[in-house]
FIVO-318228 format. One record per residue (C-alpha): x, y, z; residue in one letter; residue number from 1; chain. Coordinates in nm, 2 decimals. Example, Ala and Ser with C-alpha at 12.3 -4.5 7.8 and 13.67 -1.06 7.14 Angstrom:
! FIVO-318228
+--------+--------+--------+--------+-----+--------+
:     xx :     yy :     zz : residu : num : chaine :
+--------+--------+--------+--------+-----+--------+
:   1.23 :  -0.45 :   0.78 :      A :   1 :      A :
:   1.37 :  -0.11 :   0.71 :      S :   2 :      A :
+--------+--------+--------+--------+-----+--------+
! end
This chain:
! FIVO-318228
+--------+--------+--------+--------+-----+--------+
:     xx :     yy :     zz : residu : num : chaine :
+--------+--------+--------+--------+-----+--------+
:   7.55 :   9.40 :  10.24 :      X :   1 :      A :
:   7.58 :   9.23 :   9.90 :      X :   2 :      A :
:   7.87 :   9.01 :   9.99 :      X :   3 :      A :
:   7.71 :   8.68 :   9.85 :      X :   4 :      A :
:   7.72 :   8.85 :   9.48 :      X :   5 :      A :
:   8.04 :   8.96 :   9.50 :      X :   6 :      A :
:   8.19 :   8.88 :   9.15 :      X :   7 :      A :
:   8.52 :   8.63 :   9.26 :      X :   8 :      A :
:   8.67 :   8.62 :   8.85 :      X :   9 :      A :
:   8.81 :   8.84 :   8.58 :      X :  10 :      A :
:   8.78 :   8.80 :   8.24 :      X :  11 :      A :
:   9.10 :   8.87 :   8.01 :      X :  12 :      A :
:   9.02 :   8.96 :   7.65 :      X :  13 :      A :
:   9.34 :   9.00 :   7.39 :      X :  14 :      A :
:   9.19 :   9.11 :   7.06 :      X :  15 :      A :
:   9.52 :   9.04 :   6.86 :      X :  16 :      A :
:   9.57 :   9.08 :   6.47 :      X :  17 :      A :
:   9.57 :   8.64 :   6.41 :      X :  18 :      A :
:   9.39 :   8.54 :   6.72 :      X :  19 :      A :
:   9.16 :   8.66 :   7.00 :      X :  20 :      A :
:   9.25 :   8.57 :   7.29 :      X :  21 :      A :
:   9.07 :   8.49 :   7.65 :      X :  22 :      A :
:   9.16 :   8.39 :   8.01 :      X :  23 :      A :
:   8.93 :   8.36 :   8.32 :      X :  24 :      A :
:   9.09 :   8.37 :   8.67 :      X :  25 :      A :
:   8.94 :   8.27 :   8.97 :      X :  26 :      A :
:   9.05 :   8.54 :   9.27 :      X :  27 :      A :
:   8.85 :   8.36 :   9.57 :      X :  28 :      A :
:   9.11 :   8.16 :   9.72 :      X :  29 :      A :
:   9.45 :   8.26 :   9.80 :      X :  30 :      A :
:   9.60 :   8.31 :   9.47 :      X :  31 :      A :
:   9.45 :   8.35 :   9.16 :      X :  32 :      A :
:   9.41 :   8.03 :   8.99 :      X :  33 :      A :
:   9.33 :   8.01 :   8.57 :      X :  34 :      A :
:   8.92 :   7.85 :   8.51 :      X :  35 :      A :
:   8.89 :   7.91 :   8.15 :      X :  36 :      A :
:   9.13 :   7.94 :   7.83 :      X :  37 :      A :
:   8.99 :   7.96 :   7.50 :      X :  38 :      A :
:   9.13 :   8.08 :   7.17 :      X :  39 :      A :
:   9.02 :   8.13 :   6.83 :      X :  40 :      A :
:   9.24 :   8.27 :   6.47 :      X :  41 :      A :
:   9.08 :   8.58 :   6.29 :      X :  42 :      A :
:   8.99 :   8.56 :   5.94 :      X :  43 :      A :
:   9.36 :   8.73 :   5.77 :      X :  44 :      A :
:   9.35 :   9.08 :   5.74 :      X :  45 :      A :
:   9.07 :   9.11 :   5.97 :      X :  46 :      A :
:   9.30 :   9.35 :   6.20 :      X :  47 :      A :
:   9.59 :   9.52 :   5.97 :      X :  48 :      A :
:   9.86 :   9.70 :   6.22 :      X :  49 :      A :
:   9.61 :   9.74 :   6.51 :      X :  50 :      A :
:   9.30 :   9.86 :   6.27 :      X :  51 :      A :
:   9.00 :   9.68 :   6.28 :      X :  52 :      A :
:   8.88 :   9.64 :   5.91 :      X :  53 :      A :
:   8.60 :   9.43 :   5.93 :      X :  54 :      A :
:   8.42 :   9.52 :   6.29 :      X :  55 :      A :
:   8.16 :   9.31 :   6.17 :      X :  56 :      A :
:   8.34 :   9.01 :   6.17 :      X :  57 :      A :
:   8.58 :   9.05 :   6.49 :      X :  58 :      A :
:   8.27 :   9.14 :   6.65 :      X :  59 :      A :
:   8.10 :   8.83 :   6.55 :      X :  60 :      A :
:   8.44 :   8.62 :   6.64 :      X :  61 :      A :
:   8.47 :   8.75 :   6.97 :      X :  62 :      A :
:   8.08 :   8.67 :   7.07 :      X :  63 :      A :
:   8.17 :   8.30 :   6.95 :      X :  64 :      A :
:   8.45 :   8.28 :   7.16 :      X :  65 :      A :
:   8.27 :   8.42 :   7.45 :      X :  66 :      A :
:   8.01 :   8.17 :   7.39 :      X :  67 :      A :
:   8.28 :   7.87 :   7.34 :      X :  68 :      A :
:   8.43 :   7.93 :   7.68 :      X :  69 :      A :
:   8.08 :   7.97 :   7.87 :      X :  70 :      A :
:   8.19 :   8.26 :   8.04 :      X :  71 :      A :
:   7.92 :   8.38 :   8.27 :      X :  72 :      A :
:   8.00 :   8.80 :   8.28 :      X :  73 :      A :
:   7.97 :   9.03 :   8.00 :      X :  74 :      A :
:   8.22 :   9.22 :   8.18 :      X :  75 :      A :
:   8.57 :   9.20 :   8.05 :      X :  76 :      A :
:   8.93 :   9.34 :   8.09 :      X :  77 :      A :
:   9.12 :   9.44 :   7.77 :      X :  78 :      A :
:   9.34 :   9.66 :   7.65 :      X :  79 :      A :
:   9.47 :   9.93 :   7.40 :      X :  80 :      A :
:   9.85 :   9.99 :   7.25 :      X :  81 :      A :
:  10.00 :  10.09 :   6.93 :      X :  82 :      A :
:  10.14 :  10.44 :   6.83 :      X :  83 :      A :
:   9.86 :  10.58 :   6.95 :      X :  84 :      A :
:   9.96 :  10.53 :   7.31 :      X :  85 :      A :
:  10.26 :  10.75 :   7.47 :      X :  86 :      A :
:  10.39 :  10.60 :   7.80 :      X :  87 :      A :
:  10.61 :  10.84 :   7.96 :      X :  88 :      A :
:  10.80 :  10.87 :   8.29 :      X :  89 :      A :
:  10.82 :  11.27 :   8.37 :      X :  90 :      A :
:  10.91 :  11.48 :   8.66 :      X :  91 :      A :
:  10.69 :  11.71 :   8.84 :      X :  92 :      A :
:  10.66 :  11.97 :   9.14 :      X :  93 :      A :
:  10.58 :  11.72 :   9.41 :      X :  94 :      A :
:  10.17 :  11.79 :   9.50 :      X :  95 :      A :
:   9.88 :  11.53 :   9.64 :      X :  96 :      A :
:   9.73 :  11.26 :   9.39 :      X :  97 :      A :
:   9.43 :  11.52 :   9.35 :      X :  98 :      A :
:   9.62 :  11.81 :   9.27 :      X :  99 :      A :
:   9.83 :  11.69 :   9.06 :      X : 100 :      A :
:   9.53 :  11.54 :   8.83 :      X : 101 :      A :
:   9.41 :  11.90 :   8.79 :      X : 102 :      A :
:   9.74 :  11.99 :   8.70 :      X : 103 :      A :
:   9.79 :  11.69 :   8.48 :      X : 104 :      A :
:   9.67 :  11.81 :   8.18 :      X : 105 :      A :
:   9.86 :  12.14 :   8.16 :      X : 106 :      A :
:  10.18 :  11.93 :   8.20 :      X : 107 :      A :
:  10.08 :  11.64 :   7.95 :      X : 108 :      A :
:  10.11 :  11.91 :   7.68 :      X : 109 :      A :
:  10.47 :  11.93 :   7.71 :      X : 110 :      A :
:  10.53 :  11.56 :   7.63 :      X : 111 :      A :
:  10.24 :  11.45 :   7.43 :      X : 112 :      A :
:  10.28 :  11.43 :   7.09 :      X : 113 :      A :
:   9.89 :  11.46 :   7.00 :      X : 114 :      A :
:   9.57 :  11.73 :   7.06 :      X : 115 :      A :
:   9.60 :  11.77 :   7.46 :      X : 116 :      A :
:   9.18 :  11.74 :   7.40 :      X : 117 :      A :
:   9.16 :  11.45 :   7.18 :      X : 118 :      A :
:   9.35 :  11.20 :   7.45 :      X : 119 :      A :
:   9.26 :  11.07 :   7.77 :      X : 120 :      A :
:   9.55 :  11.08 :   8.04 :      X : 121 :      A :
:   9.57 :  10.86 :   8.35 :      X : 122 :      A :
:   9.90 :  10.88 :   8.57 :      X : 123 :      A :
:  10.06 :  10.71 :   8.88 :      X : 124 :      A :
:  10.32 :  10.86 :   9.11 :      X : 125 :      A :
:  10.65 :  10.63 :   9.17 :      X : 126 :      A :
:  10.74 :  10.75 :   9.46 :      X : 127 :      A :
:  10.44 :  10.91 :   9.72 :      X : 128 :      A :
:  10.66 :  10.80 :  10.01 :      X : 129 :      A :
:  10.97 :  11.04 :   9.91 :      X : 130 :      A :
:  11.05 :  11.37 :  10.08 :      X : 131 :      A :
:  11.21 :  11.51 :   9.78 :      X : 132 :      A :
:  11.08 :  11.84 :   9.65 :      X : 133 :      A :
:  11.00 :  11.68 :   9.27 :      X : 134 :      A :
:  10.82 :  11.34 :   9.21 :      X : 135 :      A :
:  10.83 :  11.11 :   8.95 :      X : 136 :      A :
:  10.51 :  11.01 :   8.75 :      X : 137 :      A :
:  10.43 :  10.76 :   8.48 :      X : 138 :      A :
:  10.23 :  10.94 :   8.28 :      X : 139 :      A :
:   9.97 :  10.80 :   8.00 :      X : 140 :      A :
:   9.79 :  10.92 :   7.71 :      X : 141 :      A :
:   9.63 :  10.74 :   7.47 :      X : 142 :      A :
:   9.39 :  10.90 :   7.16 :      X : 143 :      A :
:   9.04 :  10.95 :   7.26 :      X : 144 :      A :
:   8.92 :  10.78 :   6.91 :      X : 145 :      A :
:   9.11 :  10.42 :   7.01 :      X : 146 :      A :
:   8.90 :  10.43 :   7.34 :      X : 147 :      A :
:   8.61 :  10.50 :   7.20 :      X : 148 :      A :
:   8.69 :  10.21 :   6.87 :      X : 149 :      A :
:   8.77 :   9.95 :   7.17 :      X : 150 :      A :
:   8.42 :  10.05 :   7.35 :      X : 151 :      A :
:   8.23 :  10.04 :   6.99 :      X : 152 :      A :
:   8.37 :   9.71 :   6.91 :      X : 153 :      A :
:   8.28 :   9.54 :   7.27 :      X : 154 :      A :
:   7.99 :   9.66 :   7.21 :      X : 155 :      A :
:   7.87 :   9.52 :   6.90 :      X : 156 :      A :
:   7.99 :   9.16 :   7.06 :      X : 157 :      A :
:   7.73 :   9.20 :   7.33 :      X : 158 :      A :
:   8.06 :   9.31 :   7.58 :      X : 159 :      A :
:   8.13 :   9.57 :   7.85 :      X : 160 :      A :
:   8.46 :   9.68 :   7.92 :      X : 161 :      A :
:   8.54 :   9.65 :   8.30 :      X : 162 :      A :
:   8.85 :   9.80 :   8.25 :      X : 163 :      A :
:   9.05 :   9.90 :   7.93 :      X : 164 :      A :
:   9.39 :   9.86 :   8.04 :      X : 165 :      A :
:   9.75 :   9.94 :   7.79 :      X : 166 :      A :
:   9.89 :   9.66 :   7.65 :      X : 167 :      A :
:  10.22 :   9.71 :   7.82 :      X : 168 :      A :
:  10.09 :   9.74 :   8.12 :      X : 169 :      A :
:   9.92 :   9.43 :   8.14 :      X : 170 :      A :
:  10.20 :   9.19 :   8.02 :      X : 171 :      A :
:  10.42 :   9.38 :   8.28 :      X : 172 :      A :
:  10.18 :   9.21 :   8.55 :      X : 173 :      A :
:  10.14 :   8.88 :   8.38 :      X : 174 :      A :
:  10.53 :   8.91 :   8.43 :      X : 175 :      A :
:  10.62 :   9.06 :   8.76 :      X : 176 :      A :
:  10.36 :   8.77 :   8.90 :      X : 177 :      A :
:  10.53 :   8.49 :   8.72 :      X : 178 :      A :
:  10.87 :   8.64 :   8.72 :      X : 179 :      A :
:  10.94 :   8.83 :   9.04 :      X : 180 :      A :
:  11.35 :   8.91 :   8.95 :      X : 181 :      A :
:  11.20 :   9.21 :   8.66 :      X : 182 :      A :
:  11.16 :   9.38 :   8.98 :      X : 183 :      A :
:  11.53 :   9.46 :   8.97 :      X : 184 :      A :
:  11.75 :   9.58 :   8.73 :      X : 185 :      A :
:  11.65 :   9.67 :   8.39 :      X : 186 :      A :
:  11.43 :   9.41 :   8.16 :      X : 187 :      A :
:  11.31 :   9.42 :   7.84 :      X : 188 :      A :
:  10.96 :   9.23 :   7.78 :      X : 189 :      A :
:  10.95 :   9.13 :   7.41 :      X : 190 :      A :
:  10.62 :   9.04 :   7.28 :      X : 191 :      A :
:  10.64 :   8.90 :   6.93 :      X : 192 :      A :
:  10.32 :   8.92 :   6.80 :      X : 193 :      A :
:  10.14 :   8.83 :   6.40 :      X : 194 :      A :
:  10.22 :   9.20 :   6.28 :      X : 195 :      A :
:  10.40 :   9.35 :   6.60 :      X : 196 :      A :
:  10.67 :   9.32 :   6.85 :      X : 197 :      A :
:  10.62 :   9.53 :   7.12 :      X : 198 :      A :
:  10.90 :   9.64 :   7.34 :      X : 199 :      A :
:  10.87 :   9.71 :   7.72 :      X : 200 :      A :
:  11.16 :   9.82 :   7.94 :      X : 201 :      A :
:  11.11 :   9.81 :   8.26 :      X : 202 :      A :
:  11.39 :   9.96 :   8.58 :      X : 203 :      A :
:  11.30 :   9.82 :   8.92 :      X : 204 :      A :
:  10.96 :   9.67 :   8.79 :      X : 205 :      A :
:  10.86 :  10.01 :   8.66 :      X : 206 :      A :
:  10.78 :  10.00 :   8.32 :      X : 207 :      A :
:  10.95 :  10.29 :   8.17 :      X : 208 :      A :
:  10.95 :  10.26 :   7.75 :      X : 209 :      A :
:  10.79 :  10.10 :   7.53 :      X : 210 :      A :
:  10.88 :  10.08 :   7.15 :      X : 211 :      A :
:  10.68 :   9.90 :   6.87 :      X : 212 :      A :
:  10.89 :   9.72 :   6.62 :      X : 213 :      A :
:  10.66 :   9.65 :   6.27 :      X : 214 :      A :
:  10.82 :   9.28 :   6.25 :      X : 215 :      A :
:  10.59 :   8.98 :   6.34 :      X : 216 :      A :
:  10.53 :   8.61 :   6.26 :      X : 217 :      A :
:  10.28 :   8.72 :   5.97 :      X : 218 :      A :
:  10.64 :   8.82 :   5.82 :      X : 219 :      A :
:  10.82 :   8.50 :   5.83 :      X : 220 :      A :
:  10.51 :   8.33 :   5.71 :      X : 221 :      A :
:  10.53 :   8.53 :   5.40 :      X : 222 :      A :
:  10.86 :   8.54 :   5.34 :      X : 223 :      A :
:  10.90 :   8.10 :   5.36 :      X : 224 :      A :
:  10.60 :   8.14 :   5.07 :      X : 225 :      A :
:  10.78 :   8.43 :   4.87 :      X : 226 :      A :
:  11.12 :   8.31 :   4.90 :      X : 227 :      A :
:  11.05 :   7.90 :   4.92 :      X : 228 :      A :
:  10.79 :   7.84 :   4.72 :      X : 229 :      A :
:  10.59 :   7.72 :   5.03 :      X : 230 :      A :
:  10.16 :   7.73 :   5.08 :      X : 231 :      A :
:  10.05 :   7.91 :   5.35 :      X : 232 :      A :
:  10.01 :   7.59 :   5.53 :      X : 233 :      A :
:  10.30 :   7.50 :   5.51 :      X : 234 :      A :
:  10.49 :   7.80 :   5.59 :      X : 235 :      A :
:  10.25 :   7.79 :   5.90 :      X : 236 :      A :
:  10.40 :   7.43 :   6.02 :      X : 237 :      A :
:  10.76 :   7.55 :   6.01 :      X : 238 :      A :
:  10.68 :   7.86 :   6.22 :      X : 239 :      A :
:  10.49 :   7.66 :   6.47 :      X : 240 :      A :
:  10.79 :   7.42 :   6.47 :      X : 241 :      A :
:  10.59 :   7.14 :   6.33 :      X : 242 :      A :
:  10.81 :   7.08 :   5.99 :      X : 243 :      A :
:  11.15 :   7.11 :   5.99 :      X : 244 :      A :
:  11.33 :   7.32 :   5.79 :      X : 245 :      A :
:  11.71 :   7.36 :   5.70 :      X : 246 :      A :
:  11.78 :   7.70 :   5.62 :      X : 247 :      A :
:  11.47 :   7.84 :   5.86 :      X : 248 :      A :
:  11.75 :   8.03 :   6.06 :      X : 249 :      A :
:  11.82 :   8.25 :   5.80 :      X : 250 :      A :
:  11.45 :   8.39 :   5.80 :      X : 251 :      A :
:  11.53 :   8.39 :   6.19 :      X : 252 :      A :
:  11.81 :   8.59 :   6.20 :      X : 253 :      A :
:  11.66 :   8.86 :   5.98 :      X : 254 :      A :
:  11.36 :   8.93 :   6.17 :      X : 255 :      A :
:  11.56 :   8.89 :   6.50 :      X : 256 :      A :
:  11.83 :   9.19 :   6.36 :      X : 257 :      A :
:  11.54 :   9.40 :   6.36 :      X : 258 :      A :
:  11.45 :   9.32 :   6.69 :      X : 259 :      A :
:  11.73 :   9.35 :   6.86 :      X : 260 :      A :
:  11.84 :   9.71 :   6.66 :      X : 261 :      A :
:  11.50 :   9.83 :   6.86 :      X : 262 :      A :
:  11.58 :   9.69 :   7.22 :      X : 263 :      A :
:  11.96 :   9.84 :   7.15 :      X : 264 :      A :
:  11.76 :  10.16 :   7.09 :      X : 265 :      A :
:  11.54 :  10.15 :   7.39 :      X : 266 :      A :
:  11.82 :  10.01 :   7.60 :      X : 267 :      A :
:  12.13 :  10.31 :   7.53 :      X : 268 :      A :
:  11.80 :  10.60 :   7.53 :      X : 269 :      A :
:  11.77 :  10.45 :   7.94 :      X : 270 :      A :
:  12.14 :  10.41 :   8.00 :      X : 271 :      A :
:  12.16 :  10.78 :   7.98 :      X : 272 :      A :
:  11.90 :  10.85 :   8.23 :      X : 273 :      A :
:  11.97 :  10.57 :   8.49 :      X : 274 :      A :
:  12.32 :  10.60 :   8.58 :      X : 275 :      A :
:  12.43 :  10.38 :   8.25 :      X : 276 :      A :
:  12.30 :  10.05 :   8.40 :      X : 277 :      A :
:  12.25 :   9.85 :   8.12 :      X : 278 :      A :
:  11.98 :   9.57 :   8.02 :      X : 279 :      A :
:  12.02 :   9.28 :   8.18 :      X : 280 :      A :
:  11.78 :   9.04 :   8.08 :      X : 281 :      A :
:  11.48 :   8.96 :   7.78 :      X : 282 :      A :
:  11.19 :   8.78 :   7.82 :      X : 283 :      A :
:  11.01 :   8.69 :   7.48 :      X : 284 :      A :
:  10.64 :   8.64 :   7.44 :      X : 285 :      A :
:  10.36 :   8.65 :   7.20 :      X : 286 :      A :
:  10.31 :   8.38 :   6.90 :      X : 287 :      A :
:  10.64 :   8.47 :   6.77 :      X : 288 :      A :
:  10.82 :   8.39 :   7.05 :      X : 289 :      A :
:  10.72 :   7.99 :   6.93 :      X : 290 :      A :
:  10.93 :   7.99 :   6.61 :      X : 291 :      A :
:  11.18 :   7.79 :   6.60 :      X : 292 :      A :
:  11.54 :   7.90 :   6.71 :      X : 293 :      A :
:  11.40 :   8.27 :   6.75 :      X : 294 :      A :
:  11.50 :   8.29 :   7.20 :      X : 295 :      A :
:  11.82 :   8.16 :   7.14 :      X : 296 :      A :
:  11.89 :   8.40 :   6.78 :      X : 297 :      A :
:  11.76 :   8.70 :   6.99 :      X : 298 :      A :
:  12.02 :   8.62 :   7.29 :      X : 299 :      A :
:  12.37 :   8.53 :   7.11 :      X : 300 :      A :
:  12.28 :   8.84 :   6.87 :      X : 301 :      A :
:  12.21 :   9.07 :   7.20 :      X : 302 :      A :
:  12.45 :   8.89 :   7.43 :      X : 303 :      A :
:  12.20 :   8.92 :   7.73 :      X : 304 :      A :
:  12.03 :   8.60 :   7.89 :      X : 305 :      A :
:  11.67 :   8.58 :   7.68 :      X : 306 :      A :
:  11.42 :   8.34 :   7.75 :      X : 307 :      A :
:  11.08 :   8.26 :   7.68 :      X : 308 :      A :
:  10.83 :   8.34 :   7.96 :      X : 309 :      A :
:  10.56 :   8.12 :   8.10 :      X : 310 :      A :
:  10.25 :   8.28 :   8.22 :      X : 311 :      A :
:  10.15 :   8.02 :   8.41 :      X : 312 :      A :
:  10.47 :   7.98 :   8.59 :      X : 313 :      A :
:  10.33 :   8.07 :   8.92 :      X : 314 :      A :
:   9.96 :   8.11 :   8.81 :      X : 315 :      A :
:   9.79 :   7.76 :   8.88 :      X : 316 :      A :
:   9.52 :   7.64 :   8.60 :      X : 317 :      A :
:   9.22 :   7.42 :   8.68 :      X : 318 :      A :
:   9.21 :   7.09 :   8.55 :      X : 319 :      A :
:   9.01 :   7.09 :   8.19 :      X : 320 :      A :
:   9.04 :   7.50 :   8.18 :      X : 321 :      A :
:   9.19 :   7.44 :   7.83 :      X : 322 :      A :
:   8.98 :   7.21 :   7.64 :      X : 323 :      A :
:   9.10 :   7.11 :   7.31 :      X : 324 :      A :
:   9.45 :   7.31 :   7.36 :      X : 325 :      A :
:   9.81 :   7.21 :   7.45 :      X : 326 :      A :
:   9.85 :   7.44 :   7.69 :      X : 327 :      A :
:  10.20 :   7.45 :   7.70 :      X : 328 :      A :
:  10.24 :   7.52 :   7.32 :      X : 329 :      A :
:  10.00 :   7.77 :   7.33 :      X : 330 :      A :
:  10.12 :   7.99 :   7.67 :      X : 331 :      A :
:  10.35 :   8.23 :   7.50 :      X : 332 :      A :
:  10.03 :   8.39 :   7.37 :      X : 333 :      A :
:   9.86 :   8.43 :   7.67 :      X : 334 :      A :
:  10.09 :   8.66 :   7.85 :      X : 335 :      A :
:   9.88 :   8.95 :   7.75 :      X : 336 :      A :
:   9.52 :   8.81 :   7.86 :      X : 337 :      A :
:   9.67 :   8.68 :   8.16 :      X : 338 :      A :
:   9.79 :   8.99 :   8.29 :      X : 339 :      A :
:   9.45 :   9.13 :   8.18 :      X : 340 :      A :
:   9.26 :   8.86 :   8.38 :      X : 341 :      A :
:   9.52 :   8.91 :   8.67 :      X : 342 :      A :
:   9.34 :   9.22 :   8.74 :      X : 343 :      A :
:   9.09 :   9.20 :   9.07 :      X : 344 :      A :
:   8.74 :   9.24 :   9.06 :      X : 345 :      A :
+--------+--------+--------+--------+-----+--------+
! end
């Protein structure tokens, strides 16, 4: 019994460095369909590289967003990334799903870099139809402390995690749902975030790699006030594409070389394991993927088709389900909270 309570929604939560982020989706109809958006900026150096500095005060940010959108659950989805997390695709004797969790941890110690005790592992076999005498698992670890820091931190905003997800994990679904063709070929999904751009290669629709690349919008901000005498304002209207500037594509292209010297990276360590395919496409996301000129840099300097994603491509929204937002300017920031609210109840 207990069919009338069944929860129908998820709730997304994206605790970035500049903004936290949320998303509800609605899964009682035939596809999921977007009921709330809400957004709201950090105070700076709030969150420094992934660190929380001031608990206190993204705590207190995230209950006031919670509150803003009038979501109804304390129950949310979010997610963990950073150095921290190790993403792996390894081969193994082929055994059942329950064997091979007992075995699990034996194996993990061979490719993961930390304390076999201080992570928690999770793991998904690719291929549980095959006949073939090895199998080949995703495996993931992640440090027991950045769990436990995520859990705290809901916490203390009056929140329960439903399910902590990896970052890379969930903007792959936000973008196999909206963009089906990643499930061929190799893609790169390039999130450009305020302090990071996080790198996810995926082969088939299987996210393989993932890199982290310390380059973000917070940069280009700086460097417009360093180098051009700009306020903090200001520099924040040319990166949102608000004021023009001239030269702006010479702050582009520096941040992009850096980029793209890290997809290169990701993309010749997979050539030599899948048969020297090579990338074939880039999909950009995150705040950074707004500045100005930055898609177009990224492609002519890689030479592959890049394009900014839409997360709400295929992924309807309900009328007034972004109050006091332009949706469309803001989407390239909700990839992540998306594909966290993507997730079933």
């Amino acid at each position: 019994m207990g069919l009338f309570g069944r929860r129908k929604s998820s709730v997304g939560l994206d605790i970035g460095s500049g903004f936290v982020k949320l998303i509800e989706v609605d899964h009682s109809g035939d596809q999921p369909e977007v009921k709330r958006v809400a957004m709201r900026a950090l105070m700076p150096d709030a969150i420094v590289e992934g660190e929380v500095m001031d608990p206190g005060l993204v705590a207190e940010t995230i209950r006031g967003l919670v509150e803003e959108a009038e979501v109804k659950t304390d129950e949310v989805v979010t997610a963990i990334g950073g150095h921290d997390v190790i993403i792996k695709k390894i081969t193994m004797d082929r055994m059942a799903e329950e064997d091979a969790r007992q075995v699990l941890p034996f194996e993990a110690e061979r490719h993961v870099p930390f304390d076999i005790q201080s992570v928690e592992l999770d793991f998904q076999i690719l291929d549980p139809e095959s006949d073939d005498p090895k199998m080949d698992v995703l495996l993931v670890a992640a440090k027991r402390d950045l769990v436990q820091d995520k859990m705290a931190l809901l916490a203390n905003a009056g929140l329960t995690p439903r399910v902590i997800d990896v970052d890379a994990f969930a903007l792959h679904n936000a973008f196999e749902h909206n963009h089906p063709e990643v499930r061929t070929g190799i893609s790169a999904l390039v999130n450009v975030g305020h302090e990071m751009t996080n790198v996810n290669v995926l082969v088939d629709g299987v996210p393989i790699l993932t890199r982290d690349i310390p380059f973000g919008s917070r940069r280009i901000r700086e460097d417009l006030q360093r180098e051009r005498g700009l306020t903090a304002e200001e520099a924040e209207d040319v990166v949102q594409g608000r004021k023009p500037m001239d030269d702006l594509k010479v702050f582009v292209d520096r941040g992009v070389e850096e980029v793209a010297v890290g997809v290169e990276r990701a993309a010749a360590f997979l050539m030599t394991r899948e048969s020297g395919e090579s990338l074939g496409r880039i999909f950009l996301s995150g705040g950074g993927a707004r500045i100005p000129g930055l898609a177009r840099a990224l492609g002519d300097r890689m030479g592959i088709e890049t394009r900014v994603a839409n997360p709400f491509e295929r992924v309807p929204v309900r009328s007034g389900a972004a109050s006091g937002m332009t949706l469309d300017e803001a989407a390239p920031m909700l990839q992540l909270s998306l594909g966290l609210a993507l997730r079933k109840p």
